[in-house]
C-alpha positions as CSV (number, residue, x, y, z in Angstrom):
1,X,-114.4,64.1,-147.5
2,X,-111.0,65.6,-147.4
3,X,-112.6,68.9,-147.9
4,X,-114.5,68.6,-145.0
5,X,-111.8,67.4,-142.8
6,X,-110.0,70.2,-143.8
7,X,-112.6,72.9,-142.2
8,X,-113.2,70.9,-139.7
9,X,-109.4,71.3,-139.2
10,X,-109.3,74.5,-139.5
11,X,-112.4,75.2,-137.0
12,X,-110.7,73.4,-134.7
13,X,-107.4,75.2,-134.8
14,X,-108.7,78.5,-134.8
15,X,-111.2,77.5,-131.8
16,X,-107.5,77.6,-129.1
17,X,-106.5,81.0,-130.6
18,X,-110.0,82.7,-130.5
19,X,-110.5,81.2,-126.7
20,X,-107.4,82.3,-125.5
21,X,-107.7,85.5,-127.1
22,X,-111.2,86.0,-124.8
23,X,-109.9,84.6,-122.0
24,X,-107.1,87.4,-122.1
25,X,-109.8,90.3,-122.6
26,X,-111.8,88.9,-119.9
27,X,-108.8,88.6,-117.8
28,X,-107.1,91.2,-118.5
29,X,-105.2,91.8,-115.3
30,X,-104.4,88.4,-114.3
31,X,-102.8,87.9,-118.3
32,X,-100.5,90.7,-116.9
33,X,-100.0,89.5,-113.8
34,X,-99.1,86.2,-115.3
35,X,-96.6,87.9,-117.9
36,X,-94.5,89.2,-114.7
37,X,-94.5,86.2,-113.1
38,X,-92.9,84.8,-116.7
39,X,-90.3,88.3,-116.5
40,X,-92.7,90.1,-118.8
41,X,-92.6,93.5,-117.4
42,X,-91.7,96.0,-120.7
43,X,-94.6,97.6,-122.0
44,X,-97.0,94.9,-120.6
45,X,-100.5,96.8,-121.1
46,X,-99.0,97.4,-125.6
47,X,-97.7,93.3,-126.0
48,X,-101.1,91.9,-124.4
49,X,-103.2,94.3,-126.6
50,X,-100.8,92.9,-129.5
51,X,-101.2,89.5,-128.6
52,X,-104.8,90.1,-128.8
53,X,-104.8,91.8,-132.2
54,X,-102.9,88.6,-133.2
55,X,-104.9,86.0,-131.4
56,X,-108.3,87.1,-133.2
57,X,-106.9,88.6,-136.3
58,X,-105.2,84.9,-137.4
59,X,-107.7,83.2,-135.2
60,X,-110.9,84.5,-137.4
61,X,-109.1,84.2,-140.7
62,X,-108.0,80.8,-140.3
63,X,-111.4,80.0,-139.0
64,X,-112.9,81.4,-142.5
65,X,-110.4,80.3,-144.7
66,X,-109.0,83.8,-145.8
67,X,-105.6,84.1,-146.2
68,X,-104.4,81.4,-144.0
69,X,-100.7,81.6,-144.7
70,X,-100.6,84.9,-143.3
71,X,-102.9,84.5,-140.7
72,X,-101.1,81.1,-139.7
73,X,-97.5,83.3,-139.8
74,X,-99.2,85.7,-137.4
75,X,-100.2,83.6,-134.8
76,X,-96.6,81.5,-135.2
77,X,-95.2,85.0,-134.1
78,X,-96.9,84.7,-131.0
79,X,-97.4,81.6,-130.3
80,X,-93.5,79.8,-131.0
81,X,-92.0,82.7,-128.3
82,X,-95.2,82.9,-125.7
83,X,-94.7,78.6,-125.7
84,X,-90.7,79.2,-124.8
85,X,-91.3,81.5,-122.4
86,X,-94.0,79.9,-120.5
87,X,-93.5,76.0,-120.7
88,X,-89.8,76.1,-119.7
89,X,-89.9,72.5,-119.0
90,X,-86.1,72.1,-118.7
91,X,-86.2,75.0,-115.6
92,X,-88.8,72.2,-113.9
93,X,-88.3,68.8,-112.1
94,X,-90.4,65.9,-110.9
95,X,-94.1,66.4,-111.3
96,X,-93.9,70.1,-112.9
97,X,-91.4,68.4,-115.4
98,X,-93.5,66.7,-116.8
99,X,-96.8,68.8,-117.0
100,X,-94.9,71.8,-118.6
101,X,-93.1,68.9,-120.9
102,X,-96.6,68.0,-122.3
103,X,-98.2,71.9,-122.8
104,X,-94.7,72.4,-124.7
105,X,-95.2,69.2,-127.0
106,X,-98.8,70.3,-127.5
107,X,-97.9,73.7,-128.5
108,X,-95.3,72.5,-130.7
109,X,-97.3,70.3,-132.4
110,X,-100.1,73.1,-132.5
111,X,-97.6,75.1,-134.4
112,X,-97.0,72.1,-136.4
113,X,-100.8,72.8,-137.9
114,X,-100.4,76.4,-138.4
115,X,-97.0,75.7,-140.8
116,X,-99.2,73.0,-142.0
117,X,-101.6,75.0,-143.0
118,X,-99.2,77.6,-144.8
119,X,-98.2,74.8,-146.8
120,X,-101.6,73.7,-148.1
121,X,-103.4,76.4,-148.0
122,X,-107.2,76.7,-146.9
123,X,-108.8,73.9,-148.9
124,X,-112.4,74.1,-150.9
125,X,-114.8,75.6,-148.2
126,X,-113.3,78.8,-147.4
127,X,-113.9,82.3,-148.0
128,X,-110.7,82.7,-150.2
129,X,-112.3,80.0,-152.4
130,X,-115.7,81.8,-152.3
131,X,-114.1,85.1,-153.5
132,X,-112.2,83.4,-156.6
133,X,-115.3,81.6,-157.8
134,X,-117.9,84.5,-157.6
135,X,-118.3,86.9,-160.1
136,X,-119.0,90.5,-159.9
């Protein structure tokens, strides 16, 4: 059971990255648009494409299981910073406060997974554990 829970887990956590990653292709303009509005203005077209490369690189290989400490450290990299710049909750009041209070706390704990994650390590169904058990 815990095997299962632990892909499940891992589908789950890697479904947020790989979305936001299409939602930023799809959008592309309106990402950037939303990075100036945040004071994002150096070398906007090179960090989005990065972000990208990040958000479907880790996003895939925590999905399959394969090397899930490094993919989790990747998308820490951009997630931690993209959650401090964006969900400044202590630059808010009233209403705002609190709505940018709760996207930080569910980023955090979001990121809590992913150093979960490179803790543990990818459990039984995964492609790492595929590789180590075949032979060749």
């Amino acid at each position: 059971m815990r095997d299962w829970l632990d892909l499940i887990g891992r589908i789950f956590l890697s479904a947020i990255f790989l979305f936001e990653a299409a939602d930023s292709v799809l959008n592309f303009d309106k990402t950037k648009m939303t990075m100036a509005e945040h004071g994002l203005t150096w070398r906007q077209d090179m960090l989005l494409l990065g972000a990208i490369s990040f958000l479907i690189l880790g996003g895939v290989m925590v999905l399959i299981g394969y090397r899930t400490a490094l993919a989790s450290f990747l998308l820490l990299v951009y997630w931690v910073p993209v959650t401090f710049i964006v969900h400044d909750f202590w630059n808010y009041s009233g209403e705002a406060l609190r709505i940018q209070s709760i996207f930080f706390m569910k980023n955090m704990a979001i990121a809590g997974g992913l150093m979960m994650l490179i803790g543990k390590g990818s459990g039984r169904y995964s492609v790492k554990r595929l590789l180590a058990t075949t032979r060749v």
